[in-house]
C-alpha positions in Angstrom: 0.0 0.0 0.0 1.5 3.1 -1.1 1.7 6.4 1.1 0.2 9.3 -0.1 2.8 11.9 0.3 2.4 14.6 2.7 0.7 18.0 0.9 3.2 20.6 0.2 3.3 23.7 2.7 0.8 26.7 1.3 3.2 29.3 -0.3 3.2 33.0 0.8 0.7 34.2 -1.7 -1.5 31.4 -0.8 -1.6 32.5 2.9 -2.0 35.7 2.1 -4.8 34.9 0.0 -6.2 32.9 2.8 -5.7 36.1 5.1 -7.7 38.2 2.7 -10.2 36.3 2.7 -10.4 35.4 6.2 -10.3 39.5 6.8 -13.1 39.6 3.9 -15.4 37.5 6.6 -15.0 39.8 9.5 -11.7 38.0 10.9 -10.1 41.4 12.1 -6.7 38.8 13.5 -6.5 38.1 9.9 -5.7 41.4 8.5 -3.4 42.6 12.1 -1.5 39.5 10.8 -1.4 40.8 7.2 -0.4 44.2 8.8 2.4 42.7 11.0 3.8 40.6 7.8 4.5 43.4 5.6 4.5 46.7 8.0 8.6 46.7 7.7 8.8 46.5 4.4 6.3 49.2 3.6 7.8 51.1 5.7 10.9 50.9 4.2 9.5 51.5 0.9 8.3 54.8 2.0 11.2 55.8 3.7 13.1 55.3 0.0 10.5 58.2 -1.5 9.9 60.6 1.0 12.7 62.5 3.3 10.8 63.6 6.1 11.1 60.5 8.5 8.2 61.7 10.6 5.8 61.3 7.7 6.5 57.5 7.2 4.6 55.9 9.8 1.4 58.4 9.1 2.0 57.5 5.1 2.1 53.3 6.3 -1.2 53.6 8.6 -2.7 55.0 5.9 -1.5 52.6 3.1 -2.6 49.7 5.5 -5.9 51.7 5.8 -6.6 52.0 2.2 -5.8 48.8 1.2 -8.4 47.7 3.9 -11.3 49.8 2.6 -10.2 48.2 -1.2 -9.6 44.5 0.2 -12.9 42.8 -1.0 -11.0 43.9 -5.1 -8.6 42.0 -4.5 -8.9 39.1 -6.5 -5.9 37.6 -6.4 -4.4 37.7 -9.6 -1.0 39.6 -8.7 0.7 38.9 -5.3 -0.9 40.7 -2.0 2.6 42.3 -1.2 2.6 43.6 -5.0 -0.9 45.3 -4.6 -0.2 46.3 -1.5 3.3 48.1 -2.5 1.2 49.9 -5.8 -1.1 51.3 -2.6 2.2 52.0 -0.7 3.5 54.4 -3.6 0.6 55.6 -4.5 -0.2 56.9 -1.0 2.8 58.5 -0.5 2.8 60.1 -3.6 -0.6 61.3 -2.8 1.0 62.4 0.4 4.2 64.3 -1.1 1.7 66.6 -3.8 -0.6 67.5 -1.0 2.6 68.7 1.0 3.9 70.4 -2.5 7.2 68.0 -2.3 9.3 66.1 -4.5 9.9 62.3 -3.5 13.4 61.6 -2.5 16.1 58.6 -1.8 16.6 59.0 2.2 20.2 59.2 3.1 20.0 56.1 4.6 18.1 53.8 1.7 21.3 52.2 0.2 22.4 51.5 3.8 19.9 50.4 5.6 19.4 49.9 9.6 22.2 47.5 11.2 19.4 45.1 11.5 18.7 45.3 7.8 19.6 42.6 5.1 19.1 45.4 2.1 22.5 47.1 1.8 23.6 47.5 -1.8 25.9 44.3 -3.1 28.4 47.1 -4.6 28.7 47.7 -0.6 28.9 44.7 0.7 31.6 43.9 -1.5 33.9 46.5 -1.1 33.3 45.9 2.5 34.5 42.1 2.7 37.8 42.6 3.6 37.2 45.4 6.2 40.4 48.2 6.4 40.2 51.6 7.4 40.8 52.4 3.6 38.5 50.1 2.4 35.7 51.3 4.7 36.1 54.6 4.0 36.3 53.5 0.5 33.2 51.5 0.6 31.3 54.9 2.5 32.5 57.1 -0.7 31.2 54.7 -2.9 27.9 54.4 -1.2 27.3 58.0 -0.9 27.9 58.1 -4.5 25.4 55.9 -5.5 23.1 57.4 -3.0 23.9 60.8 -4.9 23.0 59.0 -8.5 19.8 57.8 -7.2 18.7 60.6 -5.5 19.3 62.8 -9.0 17.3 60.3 -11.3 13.9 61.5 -12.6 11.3 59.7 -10.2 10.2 56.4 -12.3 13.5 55.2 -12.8 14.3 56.1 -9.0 11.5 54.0 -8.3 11.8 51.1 -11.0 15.7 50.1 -9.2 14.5 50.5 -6.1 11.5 47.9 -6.4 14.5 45.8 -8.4 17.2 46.2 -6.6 16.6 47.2 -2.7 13.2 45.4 -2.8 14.3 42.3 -4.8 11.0 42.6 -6.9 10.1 40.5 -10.1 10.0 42.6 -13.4 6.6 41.6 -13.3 5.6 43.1 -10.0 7.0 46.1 -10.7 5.2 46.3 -13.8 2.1 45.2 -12.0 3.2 48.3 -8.9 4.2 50.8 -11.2 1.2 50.0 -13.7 2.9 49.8 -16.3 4.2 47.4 -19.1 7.3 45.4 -18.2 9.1 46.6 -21.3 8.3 50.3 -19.8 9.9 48.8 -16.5 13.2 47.0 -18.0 13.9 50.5 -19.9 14.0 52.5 -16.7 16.0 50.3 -14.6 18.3 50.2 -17.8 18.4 53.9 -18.0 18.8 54.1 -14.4 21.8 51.7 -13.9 23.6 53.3 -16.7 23.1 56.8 -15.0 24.2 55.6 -12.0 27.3 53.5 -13.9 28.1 56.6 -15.6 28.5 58.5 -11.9 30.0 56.1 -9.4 32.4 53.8 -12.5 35.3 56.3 -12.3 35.3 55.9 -8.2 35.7 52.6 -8.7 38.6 52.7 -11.6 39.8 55.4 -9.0 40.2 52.5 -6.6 40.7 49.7 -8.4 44.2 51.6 -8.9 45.0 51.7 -5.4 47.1 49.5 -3.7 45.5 48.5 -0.2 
């Protein structure tokens, strides 16, 4: 008699799904669970698109709160964290016209908080062998690339940051930015080449050095 083997564990999106739907019914657990999952990394997000870090919690509560009001649309079809990130930028672009500001890289987005995974690769690398001159190095570097963000047009600020800081799908950005994925590949193209163009002569600078 042959076993039946044991059912593979639900994915993310299908316990999310389950959440939503759960939250749908009048499970209020459901969505603080939802809420708890994914506050950190909306957060986050908004801290990469606005300055003002006293605005990001407000501009969270109220992404969480529209996406609440809207839950019984969602059907689904993309990822909740996807639909929930296009609610995220949405809100706190919402939030940055009514205040008559432009959105703009933090300081701190290529860097993160110690107890953050999302520093930049480029970072990380130059900080493997750790020297005075190569952390100093690897700071220069950083605030160069956090210059070259800061100075792109907003959509292809936004585009590398979904890619690269949030590790988002071309897909998911398409599907968050609402727009078609060859739209999406051509700004992150255009905006690694800009920031190439910017930080690439820091690095030939020193590549040259001996350590």
């Amino acid at each position: 008699m042959t076993k039946t083997p044991p059912a593979a564990p639900p994915s993310p999106g299908d316990t999310d799904l389950m959440l939503v739907e759960r939250t749908v019914a009048g499970d209020q657990k459901a969505y603080e669970l939802l809420v708890l999952k994914y506050q950190r990394r909306i957060e986050r997000l908004i801290g990469r698109m606005v300055r003002d870090t006293d605005l990001i919690e407000d501009i969270a509560q109220e992404t969480f709160i529209r996406a609440y009001r809207a839950l019984a649309q969602f059907r689904g079809e993309a990822q909740f964290y996807t639909w929930l990130y296009r609610i995220a930028v949405n809100t706190a672009k919402k939030a940055l016209v009514d205040l008559k500001r432009d959105p703009v890289v933090s300081e701190s987005s290529l860097r993160g908080n110690d107890d953050e995974e999302e520093t930049s690769g480029m970072e990380n690398e130059l900080t493997s062998a750790e020297t005075p001159e190569t952390v100093l190095a690897a700071k220069e570097i950083a605030a160069a690339v956090n210059s070259a963000m800061e100075a792109l047009p907003e959509e292809l600020r936004q585009a590398v940051t979904l890619r690269e800081i949030e590790g988002l799908s071309y897909e998911e950005i398409a599907e968050v930015m609402n727009c078609p994925i060859g739209t999406v590949r051509s700004r992150i193209f255009r905006a690694r080449e800009s920031i190439s163009a910017k930080v690439k002569p820091m690095l030939e600078n020193q590549s040259g050095k001996r350590w």
